[in-house]
TORKOL-4160 file (C-alpha; in steps of 0.2 Angstrom, whole numbers, padded with zeros to 4 digits, m for minus):
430
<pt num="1" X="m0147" Y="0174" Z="0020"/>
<pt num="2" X="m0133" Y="0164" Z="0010"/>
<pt num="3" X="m0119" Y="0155" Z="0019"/>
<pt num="4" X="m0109" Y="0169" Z="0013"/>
<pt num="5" X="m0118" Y="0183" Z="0020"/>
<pt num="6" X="m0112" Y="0175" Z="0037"/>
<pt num="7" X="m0093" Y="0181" Z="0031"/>
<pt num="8" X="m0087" Y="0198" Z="0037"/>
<pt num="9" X="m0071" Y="0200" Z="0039"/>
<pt num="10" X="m0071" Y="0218" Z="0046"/>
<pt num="11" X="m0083" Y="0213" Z="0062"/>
<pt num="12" X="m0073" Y="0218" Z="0077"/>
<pt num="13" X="m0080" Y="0206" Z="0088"/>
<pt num="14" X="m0090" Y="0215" Z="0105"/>
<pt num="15" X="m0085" Y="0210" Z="0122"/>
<pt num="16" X="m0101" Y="0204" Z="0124"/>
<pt num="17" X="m0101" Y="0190" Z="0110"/>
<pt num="18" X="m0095" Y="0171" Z="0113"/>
<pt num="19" X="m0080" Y="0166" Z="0102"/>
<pt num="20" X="m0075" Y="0149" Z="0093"/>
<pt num="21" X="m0061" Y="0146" Z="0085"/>
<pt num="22" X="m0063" Y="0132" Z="0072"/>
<pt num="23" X="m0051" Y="0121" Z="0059"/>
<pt num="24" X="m0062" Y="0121" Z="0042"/>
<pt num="25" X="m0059" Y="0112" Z="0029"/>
<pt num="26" X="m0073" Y="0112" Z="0016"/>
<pt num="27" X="m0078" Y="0097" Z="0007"/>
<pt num="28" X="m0072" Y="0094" Z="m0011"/>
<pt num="29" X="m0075" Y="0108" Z="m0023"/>
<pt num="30" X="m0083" Y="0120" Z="m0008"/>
<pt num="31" X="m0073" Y="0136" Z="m0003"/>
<pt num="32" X="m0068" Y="0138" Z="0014"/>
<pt num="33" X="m0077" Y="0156" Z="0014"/>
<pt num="34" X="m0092" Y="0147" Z="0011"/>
<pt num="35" X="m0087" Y="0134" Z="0022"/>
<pt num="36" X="m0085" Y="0146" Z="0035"/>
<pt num="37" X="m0103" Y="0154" Z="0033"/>
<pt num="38" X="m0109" Y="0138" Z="0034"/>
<pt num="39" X="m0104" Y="0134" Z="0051"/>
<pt num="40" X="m0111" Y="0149" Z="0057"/>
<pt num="41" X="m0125" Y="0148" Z="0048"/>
<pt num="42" X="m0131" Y="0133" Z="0054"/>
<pt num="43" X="m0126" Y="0136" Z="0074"/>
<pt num="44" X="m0134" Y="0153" Z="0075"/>
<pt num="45" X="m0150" Y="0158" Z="0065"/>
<pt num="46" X="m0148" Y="0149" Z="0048"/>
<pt num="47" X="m0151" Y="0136" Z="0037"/>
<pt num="48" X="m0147" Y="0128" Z="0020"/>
<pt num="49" X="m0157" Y="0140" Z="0009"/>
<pt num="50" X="m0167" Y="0157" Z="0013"/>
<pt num="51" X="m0183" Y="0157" Z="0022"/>
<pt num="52" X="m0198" Y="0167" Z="0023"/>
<pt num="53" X="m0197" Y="0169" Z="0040"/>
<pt num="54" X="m0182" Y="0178" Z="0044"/>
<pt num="55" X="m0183" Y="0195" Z="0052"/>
<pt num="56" X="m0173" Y="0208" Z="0057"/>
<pt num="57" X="m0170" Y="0201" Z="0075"/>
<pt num="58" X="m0166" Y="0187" Z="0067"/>
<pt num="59" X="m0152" Y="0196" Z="0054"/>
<pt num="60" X="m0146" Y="0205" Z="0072"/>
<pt num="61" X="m0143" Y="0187" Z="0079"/>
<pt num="62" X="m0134" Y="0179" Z="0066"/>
<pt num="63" X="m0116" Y="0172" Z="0069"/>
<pt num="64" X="m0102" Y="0183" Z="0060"/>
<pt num="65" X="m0086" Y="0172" Z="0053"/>
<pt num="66" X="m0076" Y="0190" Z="0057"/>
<pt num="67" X="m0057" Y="0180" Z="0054"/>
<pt num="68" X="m0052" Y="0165" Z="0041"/>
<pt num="69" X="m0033" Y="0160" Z="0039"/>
<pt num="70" X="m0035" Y="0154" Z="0022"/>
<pt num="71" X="m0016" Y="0142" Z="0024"/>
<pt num="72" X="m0022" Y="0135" Z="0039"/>
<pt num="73" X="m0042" Y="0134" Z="0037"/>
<pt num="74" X="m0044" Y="0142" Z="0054"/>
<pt num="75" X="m0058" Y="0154" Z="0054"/>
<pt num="76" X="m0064" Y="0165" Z="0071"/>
<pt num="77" X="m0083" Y="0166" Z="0074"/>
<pt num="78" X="m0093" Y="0180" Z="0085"/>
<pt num="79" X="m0109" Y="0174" Z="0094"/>
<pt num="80" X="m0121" Y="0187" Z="0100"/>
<pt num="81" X="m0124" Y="0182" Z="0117"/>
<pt num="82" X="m0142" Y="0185" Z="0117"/>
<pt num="83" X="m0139" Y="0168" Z="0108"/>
<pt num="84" X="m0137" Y="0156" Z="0122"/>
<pt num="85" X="m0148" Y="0154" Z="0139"/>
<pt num="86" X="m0137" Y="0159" Z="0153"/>
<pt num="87" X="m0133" Y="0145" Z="0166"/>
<pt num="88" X="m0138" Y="0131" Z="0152"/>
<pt num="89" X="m0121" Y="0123" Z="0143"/>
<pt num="90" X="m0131" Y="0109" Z="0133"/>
<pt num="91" X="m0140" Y="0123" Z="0124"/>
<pt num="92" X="m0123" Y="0133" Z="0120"/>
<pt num="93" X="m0114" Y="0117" Z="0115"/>
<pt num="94" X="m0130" Y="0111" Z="0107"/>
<pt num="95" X="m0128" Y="0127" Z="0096"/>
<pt num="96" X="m0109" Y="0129" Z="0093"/>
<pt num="97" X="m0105" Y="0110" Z="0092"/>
<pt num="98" X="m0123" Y="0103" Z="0085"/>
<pt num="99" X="m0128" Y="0100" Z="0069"/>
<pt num="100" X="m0112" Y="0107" Z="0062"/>
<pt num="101" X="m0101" Y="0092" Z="0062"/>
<pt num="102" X="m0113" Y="0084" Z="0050"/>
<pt num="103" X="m0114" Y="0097" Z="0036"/>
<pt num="104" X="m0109" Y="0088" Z="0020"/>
<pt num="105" X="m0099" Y="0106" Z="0014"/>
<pt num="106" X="m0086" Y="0100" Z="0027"/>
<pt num="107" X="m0073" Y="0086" Z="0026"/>
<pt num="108" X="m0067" Y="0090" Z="0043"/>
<pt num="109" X="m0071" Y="0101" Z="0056"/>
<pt num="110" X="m0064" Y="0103" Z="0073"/>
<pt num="111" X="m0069" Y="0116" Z="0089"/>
<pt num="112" X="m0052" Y="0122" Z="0095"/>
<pt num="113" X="m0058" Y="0136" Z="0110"/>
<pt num="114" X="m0071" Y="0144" Z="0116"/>
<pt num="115" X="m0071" Y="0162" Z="0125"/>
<pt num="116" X="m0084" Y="0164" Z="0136"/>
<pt num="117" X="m0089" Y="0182" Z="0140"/>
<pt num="118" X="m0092" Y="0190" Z="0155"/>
<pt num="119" X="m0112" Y="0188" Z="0154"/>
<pt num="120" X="m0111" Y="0169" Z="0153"/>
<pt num="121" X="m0096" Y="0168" Z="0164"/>
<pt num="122" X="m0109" Y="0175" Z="0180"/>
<pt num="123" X="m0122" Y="0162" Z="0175"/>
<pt num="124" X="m0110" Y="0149" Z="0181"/>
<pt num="125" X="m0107" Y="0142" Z="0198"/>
<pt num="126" X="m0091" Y="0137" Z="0194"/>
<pt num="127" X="m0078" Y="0125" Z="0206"/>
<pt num="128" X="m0085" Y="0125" Z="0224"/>
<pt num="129" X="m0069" Y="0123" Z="0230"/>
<pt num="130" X="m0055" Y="0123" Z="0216"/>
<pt num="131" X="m0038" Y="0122" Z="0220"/>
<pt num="132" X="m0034" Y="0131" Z="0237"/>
<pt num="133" X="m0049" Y="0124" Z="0245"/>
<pt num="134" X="m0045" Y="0106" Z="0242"/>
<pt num="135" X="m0028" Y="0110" Z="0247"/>
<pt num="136" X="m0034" Y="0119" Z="0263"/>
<pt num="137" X="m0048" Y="0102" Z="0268"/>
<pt num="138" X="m0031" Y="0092" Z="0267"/>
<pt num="139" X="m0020" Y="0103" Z="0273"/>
<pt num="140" X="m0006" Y="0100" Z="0261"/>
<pt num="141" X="m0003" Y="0118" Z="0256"/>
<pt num="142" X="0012" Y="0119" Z="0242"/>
<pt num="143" X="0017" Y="0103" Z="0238"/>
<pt num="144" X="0010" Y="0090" Z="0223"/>
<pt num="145" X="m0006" Y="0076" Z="0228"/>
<pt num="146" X="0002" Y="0059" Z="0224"/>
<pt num="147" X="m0015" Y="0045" Z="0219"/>
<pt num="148" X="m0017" Y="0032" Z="0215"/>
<pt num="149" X="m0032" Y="0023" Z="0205"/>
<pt num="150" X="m0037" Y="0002" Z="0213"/>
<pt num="151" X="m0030" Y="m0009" Z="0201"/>
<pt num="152" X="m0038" Y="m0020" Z="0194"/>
<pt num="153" X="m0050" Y="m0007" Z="0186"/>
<pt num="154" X="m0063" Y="m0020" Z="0191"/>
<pt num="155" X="m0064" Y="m0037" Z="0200"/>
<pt num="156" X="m0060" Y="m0034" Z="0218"/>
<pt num="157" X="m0072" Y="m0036" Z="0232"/>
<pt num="158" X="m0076" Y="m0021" Z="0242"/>
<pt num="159" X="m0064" Y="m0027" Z="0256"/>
<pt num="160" X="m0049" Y="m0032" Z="0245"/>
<pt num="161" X="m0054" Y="m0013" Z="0237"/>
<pt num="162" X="m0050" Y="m0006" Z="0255"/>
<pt num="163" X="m0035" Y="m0015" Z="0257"/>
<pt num="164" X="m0028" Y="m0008" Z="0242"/>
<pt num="165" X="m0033" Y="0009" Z="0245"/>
<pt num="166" X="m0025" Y="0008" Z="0263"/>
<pt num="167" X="m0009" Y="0001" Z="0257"/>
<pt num="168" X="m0008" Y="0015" Z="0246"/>
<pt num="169" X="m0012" Y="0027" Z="0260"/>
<pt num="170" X="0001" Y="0023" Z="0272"/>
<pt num="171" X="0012" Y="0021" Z="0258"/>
<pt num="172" X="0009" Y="0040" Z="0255"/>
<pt num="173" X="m0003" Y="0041" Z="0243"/>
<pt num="174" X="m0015" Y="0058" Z="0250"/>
<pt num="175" X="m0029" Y="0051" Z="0234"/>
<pt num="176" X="m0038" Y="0033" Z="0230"/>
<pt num="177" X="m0050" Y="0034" Z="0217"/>
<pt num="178" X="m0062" Y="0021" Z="0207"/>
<pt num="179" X="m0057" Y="0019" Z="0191"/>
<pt num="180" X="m0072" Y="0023" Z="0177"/>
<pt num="181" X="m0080" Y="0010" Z="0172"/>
<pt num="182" X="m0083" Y="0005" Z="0191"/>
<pt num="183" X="m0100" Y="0009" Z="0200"/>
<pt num="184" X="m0113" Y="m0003" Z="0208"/>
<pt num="185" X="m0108" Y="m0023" Z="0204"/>
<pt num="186" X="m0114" Y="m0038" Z="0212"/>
<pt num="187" X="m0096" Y="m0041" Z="0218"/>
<pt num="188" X="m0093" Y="m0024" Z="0221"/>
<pt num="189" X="m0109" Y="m0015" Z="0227"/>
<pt num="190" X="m0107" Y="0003" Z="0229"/>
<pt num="191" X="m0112" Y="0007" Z="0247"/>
<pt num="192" X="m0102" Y="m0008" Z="0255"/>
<pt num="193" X="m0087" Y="m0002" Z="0244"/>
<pt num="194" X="m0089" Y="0018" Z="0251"/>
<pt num="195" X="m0090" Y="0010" Z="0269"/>
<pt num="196" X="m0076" Y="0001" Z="0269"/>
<pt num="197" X="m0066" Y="0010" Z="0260"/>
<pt num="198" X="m0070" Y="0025" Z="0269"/>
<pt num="199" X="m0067" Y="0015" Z="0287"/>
<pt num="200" X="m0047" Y="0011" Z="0279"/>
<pt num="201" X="m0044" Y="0030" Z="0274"/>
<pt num="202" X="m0049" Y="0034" Z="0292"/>
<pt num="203" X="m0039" Y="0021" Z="0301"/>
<pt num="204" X="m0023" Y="0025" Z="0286"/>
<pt num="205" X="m0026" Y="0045" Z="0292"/>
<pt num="206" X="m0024" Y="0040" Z="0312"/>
<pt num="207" X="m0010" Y="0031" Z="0306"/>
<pt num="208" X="0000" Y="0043" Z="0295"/>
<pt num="209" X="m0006" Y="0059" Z="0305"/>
<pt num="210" X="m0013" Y="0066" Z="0285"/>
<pt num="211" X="m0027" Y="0068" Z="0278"/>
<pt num="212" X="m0032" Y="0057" Z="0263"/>
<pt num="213" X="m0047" Y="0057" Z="0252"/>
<pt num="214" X="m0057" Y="0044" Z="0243"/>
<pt num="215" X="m0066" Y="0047" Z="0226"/>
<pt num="216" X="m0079" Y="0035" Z="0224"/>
<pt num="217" X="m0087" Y="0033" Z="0207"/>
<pt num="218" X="m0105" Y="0038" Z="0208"/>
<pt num="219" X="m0110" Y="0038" Z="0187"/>
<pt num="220" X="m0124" Y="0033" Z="0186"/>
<pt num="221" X="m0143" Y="0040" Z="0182"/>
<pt num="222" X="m0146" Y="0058" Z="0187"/>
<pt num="223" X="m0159" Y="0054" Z="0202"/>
<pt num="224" X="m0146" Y="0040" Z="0207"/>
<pt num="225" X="m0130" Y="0049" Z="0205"/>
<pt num="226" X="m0139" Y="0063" Z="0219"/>
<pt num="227" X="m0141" Y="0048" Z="0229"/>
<pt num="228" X="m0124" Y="0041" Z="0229"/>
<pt num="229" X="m0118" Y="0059" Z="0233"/>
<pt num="230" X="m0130" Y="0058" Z="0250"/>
<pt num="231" X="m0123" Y="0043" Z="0255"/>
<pt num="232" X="m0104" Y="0048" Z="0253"/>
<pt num="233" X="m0110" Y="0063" Z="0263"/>
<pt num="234" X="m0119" Y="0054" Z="0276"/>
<pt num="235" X="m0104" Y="0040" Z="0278"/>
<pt num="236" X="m0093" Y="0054" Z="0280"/>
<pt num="237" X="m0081" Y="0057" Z="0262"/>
<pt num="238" X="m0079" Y="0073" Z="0258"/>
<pt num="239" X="m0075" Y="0069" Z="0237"/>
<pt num="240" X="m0084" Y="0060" Z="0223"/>
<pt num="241" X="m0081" Y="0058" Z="0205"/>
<pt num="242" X="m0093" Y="0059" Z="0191"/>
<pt num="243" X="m0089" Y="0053" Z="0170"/>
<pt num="244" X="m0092" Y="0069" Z="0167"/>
<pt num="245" X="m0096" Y="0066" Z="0148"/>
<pt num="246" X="m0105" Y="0050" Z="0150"/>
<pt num="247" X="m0115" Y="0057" Z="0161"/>
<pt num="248" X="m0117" Y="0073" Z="0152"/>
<pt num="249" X="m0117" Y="0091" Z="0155"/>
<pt num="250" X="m0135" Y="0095" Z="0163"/>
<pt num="251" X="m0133" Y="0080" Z="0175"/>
<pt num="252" X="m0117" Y="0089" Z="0179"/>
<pt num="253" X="m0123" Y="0106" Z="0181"/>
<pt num="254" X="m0135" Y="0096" Z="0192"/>
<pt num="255" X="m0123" Y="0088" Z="0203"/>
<pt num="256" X="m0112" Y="0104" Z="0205"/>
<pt num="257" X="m0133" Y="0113" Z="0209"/>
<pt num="258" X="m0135" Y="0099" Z="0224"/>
<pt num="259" X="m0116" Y="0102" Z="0231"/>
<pt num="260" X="m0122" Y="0119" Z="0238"/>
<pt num="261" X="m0130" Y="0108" Z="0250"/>
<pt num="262" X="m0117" Y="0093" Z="0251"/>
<pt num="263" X="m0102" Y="0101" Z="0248"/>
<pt num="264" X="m0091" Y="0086" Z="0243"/>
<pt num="265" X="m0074" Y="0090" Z="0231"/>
<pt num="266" X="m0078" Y="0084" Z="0213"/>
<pt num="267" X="m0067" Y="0076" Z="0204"/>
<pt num="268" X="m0070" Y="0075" Z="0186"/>
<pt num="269" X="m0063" Y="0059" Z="0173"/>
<pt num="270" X="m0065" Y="0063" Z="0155"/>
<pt num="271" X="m0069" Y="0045" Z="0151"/>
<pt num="272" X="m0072" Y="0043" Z="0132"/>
<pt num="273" X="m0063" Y="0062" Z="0125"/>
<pt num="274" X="m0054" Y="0054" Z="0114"/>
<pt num="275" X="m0073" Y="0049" Z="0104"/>
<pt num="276" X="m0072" Y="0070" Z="0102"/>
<pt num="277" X="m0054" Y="0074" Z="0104"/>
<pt num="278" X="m0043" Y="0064" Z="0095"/>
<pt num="279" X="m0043" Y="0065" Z="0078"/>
<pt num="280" X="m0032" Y="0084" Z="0074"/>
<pt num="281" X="m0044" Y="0087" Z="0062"/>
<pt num="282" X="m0063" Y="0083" Z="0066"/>
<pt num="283" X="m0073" Y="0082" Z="0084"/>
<pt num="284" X="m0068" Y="0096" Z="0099"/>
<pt num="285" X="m0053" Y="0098" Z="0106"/>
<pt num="286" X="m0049" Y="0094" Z="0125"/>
<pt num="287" X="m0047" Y="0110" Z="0130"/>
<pt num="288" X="m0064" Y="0114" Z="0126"/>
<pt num="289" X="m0072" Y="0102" Z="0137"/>
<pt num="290" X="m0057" Y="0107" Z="0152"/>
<pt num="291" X="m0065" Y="0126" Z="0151"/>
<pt num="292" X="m0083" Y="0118" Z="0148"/>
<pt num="293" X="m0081" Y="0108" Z="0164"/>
<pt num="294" X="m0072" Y="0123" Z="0173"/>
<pt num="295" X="m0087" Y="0135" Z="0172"/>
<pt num="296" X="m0098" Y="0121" Z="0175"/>
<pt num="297" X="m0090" Y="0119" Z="0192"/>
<pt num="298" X="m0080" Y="0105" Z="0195"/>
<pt num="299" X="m0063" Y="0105" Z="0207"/>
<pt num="300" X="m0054" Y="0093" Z="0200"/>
<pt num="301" X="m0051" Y="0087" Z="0180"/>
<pt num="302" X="m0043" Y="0074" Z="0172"/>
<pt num="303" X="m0031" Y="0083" Z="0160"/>
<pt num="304" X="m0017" Y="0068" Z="0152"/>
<pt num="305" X="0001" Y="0069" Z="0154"/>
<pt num="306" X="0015" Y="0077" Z="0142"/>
<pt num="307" X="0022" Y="0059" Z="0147"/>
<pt num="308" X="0014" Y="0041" Z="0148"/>
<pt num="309" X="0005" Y="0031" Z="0137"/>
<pt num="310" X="m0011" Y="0044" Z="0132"/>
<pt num="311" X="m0014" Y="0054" Z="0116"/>
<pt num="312" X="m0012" Y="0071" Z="0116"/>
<pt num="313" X="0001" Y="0077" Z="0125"/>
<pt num="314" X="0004" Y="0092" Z="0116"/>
<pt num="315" X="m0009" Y="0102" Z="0122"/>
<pt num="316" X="m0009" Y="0096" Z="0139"/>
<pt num="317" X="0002" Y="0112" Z="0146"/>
<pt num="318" X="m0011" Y="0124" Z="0138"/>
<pt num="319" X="m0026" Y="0115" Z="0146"/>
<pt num="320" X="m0017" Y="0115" Z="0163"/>
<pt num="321" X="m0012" Y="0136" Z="0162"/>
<pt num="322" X="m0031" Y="0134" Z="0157"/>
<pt num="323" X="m0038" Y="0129" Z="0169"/>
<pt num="324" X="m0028" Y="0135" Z="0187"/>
<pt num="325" X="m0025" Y="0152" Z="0180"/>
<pt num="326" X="m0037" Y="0167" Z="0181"/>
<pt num="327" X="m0032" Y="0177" Z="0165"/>
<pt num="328" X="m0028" Y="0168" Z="0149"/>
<pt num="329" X="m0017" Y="0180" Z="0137"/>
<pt num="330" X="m0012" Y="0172" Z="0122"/>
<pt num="331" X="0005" Y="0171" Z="0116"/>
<pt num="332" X="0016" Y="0166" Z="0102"/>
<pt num="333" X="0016" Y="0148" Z="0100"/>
<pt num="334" X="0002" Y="0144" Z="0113"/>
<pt num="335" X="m0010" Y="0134" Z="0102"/>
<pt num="336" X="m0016" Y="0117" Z="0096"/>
<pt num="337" X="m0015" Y="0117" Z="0080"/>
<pt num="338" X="m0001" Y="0125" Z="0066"/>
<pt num="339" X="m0010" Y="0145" Z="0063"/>
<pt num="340" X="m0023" Y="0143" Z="0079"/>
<pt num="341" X="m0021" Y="0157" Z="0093"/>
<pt num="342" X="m0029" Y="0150" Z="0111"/>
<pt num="343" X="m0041" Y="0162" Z="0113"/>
<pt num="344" X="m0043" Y="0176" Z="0128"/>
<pt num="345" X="m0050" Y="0172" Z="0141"/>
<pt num="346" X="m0053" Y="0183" Z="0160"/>
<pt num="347" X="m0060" Y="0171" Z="0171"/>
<pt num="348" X="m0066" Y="0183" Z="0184"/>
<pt num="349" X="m0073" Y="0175" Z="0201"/>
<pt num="350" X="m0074" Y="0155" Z="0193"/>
<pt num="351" X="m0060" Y="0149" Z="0204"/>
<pt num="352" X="m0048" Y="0137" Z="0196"/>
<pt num="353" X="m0047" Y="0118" Z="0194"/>
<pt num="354" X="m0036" Y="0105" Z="0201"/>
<pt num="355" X="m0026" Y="0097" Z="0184"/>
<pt num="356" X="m0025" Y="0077" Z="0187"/>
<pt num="357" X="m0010" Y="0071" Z="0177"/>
<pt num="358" X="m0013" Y="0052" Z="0175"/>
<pt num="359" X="m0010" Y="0037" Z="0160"/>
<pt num="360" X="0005" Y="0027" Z="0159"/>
<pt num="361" X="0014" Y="0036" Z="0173"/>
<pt num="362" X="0027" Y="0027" Z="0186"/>
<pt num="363" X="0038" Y="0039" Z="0200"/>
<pt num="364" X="0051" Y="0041" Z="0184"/>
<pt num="365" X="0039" Y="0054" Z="0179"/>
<pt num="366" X="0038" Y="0064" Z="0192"/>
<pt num="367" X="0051" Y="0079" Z="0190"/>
<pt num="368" X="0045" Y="0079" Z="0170"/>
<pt num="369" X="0028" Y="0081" Z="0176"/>
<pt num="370" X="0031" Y="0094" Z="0190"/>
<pt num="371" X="0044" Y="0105" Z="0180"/>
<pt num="372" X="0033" Y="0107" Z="0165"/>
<pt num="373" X="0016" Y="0107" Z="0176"/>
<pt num="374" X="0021" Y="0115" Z="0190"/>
<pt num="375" X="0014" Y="0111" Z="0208"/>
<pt num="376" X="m0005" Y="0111" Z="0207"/>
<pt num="377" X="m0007" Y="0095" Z="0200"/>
<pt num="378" X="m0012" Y="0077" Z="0205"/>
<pt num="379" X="m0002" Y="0065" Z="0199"/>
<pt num="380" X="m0010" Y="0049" Z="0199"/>
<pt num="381" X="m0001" Y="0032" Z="0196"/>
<pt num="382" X="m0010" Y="0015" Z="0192"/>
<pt num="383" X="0003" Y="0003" Z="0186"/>
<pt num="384" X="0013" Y="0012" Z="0192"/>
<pt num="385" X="0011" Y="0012" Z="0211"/>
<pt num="386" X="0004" Y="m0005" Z="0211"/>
<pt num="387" X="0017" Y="m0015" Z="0199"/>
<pt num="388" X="0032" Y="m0011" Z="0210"/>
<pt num="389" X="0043" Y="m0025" Z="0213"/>
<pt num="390" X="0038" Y="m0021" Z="0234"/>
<pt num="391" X="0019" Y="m0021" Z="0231"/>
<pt num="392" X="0007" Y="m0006" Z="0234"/>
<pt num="393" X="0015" Y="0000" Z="0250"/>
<pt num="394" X="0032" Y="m0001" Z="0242"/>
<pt num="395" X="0025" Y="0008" Z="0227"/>
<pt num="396" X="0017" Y="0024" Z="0235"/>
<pt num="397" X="0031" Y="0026" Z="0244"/>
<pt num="398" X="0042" Y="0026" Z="0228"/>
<pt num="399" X="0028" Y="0039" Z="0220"/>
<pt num="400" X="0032" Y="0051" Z="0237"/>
<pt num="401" X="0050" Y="0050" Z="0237"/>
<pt num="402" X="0050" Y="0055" Z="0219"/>
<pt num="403" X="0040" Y="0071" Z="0224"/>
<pt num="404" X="0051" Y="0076" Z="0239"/>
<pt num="405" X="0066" Y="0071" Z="0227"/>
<pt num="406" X="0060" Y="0084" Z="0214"/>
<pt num="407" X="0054" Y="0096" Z="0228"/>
<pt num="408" X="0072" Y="0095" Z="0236"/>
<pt num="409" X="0080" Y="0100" Z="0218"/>
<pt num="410" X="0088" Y="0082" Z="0220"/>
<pt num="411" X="0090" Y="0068" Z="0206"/>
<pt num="412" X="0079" Y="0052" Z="0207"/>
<pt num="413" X="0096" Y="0042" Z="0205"/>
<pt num="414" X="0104" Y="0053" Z="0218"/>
<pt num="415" X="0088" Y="0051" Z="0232"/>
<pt num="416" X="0087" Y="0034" Z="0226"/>
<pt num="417" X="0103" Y="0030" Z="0236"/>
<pt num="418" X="0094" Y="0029" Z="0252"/>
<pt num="419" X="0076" Y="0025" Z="0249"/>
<pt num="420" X="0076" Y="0008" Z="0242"/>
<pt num="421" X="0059" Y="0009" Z="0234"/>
<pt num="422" X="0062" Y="0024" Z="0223"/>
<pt num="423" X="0079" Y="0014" Z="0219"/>
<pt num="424" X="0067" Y="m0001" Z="0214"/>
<pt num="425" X="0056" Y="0010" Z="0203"/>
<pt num="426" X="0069" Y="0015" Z="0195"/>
<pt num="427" X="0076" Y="m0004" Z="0191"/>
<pt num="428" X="0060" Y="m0008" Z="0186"/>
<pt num="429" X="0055" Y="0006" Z="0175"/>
<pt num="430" X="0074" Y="0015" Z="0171"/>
């Protein structure tokens, strides 16, 4: 078979088949047809040139480019599902973002969506807990999860660590999380960091009368990230959170396979995307890896901001409807890129994920954030929290007061007449 016999423009895709939607733009002198066949070719059941060895299975198995927009170089390809073992997402994304990216008849090639159909959706765990669960461990029902990441990302001692997490605590932080790059350091070593920390989130809850909830960072190897999960068990959290991409996505299916026993909430950081997702033109979009990490199973997923200092807001709204909803039905307008459609999707029984907003952010934010994102969101504040004129304390309580502002329909500079640490917030960052 040709790259061209991959083309047919009258396929009506089966409900059965996966779906990718890709930007395309062929290499110099290449046709984006061809171009088209190519990728389709080469992540289904072809090759550069014909072989003596196809058979007819082989032909029934072969991707189908069944759409092209010839303006925008978007082309639609159908995937027999009989492709991909169920239950295994390095093999699918092994097949549909392998070798592909590569090709020299490509200048440029970006993975825009992915619809996973019913018989790979059931293979998947998905989030243990998702949304409402998390909300129902903390008991906070309705209302926006103000966080907070340690600053400095790394340095602090496992004691000064705990004293920053329970400043922010009783300030009215309900998260503390690591940052990425922290995990096991001489000056920081991992159990005596989970101990302590966990001991001021217990004395910060008898305190405030809340819940809270620690994420430490347990990215690591896969035998010692199941380890670390045991003894955040054993010491009593009830969260962790794993690079998800860093540590890839059979570790993860693995650590999401041991939660059945652990039951811990799993908090996801997309550390290093942007390698993938940045460029508009080549790699694989975010919302990709957001419905990847989604049927993979974890509760919680870093997602960017519309606002702050990160790349790619535009497609934050669409990954956040993505991810917390259980039908995606696409409409005008909803897509990444100028003449892509955000694909279908019915997520049946995989329960939805907790959107972590973070980059850049201060309490400012905060009623940008909620009226474009809506409620189910963590909104996680670095700087922002721990740069306040007032300190820490000061500055989670600047973060909560900017949520019950915007929860009360009330402007920050109106509330900020009687809470002096919103009023600083907004001198500092105004």
């Amino acid at each position: 078979m040709q790259y061209i016999d991959y083309v047919n423009l009258n396929y009506k895709p089966k409900k059965s088949d996966l779906i990718c939607e890709f930007y395309i733009e062929p290499a110099k002198k290449e046709n984006l047809k061809r171009a088209a066949g190519a990728v389709a070719s080469e992540s289904s059941v072809g090759t550069w040139t014909d072989v003596t060895t196809m058979t007819k299975q082989s032909k029934r198995l072969a991707a189908k480019v069944y759409h092209i927009d010839f303006i925008n170089k978007i082309a639609k390809i159908a995937y027999p599902n009989e492709l991909f073992e169920p239950g295994n997402m390095p093999q699918i994304l092994s097949s549909i973002a392998g070798n592909i990216f590569g090709m020299r008849i490509l200048n440029n090639l970006k993975l825009l969506d992915i619809h996973f159909p019913d018989s790979i959706l059931k293979s998947f765990r998905g989030p243990h807990f998702g949304i409402f669960g998390v909300r129902k461990k903390l008991g906070i029902i309705e209302r926006p999860f103000v966080g907070t990441i340690v600053k400095p990302k790394v340095g602090l001692s496992p004691k000064e660590q705990a004293q920053v997490a329970f400043n922010a605590w009783i300030g009215g932080c309900v998260v503390c999380k690591d940052d990425e790059n922290l995990s096991n350091m001489k000056f920081n070593r991992f159990t005596d960091r989970v101990d302590q920390v966990l001991k001021a989130k217990e004395k910060a809850e008898k305190l405030t009368g809340e819940r809270k909830m620690y994420m430490p960072n347990i990215t690591a190897e896969t035998v010692e990230v199941i380890k670390r999960m045991k003894y955040v068990k054993d010491a009593g959290g009830i969260c962790v959170m794993i690079d998800i991409l860093s540590l890839g996505w059979g570790a993860v299916q693995t650590v999401r396979n041991y939660n059945e026993d652990y039951k811990l909430i799993l908090h996801a950081h997309r550390a290093g995307h942007a390698a993938l997702t940045r460029n508009n033109k080549h790699g694989i979009s975010m919302l990709t890896i957001a419905k990847c990490a989604r049927l993979v199973g974890v509760d919680q997923l870093h997602i960017g901001t519309v606002i702050g200092k990160m790349h790619g807001k535009a497609e934050v709204p669409i990954i956040d409807q993505e991810i917390e909803e259980s039908m995606i039905v696409p409409k005008p307008g909803m897509s990444l890129i100028k003449g892509g459609h955000v694909l279908e999707q019915n997520w049946n029984n995989i329960k939805p994920v907790f959107a972590v907003c973070s980059g850049g952010l201060n309490p400012l934010h905060v009623p940008y954030l909620v009226n474009h994102l809506g409620r189910n969101i963590i909104i996680q504040m670095g700087g922002g929290i721990h740069a306040h004129p007032g300190g820490t304390i000061a500055g989670a309580k600047a973060a909560k007061q900017a949520v019950d502002a915007t929860l009360l329909g009330i402007s920050l500079k109106d509330y900020a007449r009687s809470h002096k640490e919103l009023k600083q917030a907004i001198e500092k960052w105004g």
